[in-house]
N, C-alpha and C positions, 0 to 999 in steps of 0.2 A: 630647873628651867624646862618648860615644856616646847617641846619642837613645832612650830609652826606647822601644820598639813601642810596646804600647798608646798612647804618644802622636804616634807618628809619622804625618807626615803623607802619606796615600795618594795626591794630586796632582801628588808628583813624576815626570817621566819614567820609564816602566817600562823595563823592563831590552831589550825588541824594539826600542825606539827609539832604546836607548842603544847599539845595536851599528854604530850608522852614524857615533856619534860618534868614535872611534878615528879612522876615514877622514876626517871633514870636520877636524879638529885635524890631521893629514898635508895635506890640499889648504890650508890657510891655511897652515901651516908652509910648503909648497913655492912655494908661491906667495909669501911672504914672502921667500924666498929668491934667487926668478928674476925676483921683480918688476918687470923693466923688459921681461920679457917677458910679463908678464900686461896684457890688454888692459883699457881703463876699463868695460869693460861686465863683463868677470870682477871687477873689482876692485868693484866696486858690489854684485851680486850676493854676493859673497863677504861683503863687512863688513855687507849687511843681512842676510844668515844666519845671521852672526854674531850680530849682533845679538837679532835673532828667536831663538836658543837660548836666548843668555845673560839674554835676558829672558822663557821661559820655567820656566827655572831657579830664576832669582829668584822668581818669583810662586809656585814649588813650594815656595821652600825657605823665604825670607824676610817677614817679616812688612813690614806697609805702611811703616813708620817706616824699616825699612832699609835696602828700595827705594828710598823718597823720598832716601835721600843719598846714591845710587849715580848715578853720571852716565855709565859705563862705554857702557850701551845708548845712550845719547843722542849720545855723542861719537861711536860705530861709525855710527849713523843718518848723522849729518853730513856723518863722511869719504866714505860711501858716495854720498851727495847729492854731493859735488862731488870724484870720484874724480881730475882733472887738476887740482884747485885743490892739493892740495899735493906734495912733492917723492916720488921713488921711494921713498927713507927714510921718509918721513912714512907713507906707506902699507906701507912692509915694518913699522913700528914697530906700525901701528894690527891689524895679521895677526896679528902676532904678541902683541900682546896680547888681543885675541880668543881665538887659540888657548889662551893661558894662561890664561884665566878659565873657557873653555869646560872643561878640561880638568880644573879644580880645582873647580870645581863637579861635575863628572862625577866625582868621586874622591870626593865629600862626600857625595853623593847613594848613592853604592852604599856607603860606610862606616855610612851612616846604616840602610842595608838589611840590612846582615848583622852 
């Protein structure tokens, strides 16, 4: 379903900002992938990026009610907090879901634009 203009909302991420996203969905993807070569300090930084988007995302796209039962941003917070608390899986899993949320919000955001 495509959003109306006149009612769409202009607090989404504008399209300058969006061009960096392509690269950060590749850096969690590859990183998801080599993750037992990515260090706990990359791996931190990486799921609170993640994070940090996917919850700017939200705030653009979604109203309060649908935010509140999204735990996505909170679970990425977490894993980031304790980057050796769980397995190499545990953190290729959380990358990569990251990048799948980041990636589909970024496809909903520019669907919603044009």
């Amino acid at each position: 379903m495509q959003e109306d203009p006149a009612t769409a909302r202009d607090d989404a991420p504008d399209e300058t900002a969006q061009d960096s996203v392509p690269a950060f969905i590749f850096e969690l993807t590859r990183a998801a992938n080599e993750v037992d070569c990515v260090s706990g300090r990359e791996r931190s930084a990486l799921l609170r990026r993640a994070a940090s988007t996917i919850r700017e995302y939200q705030e653009a796209m979604l109203g309060d009610v649908e935010r509140a039962q999204l735990s996505s941003v909170e679970m990425l917070m977490a894993a980031a907090e304790t980057p050796f608390a769980g397995s190499d899986e545990d953190v290729a899993t959380s990358l990569r879901l990251a990048a799948g949320l980041i990636r589909g919000y970024r496809e909903t955001a520019h669907r919603a634009r044009h």
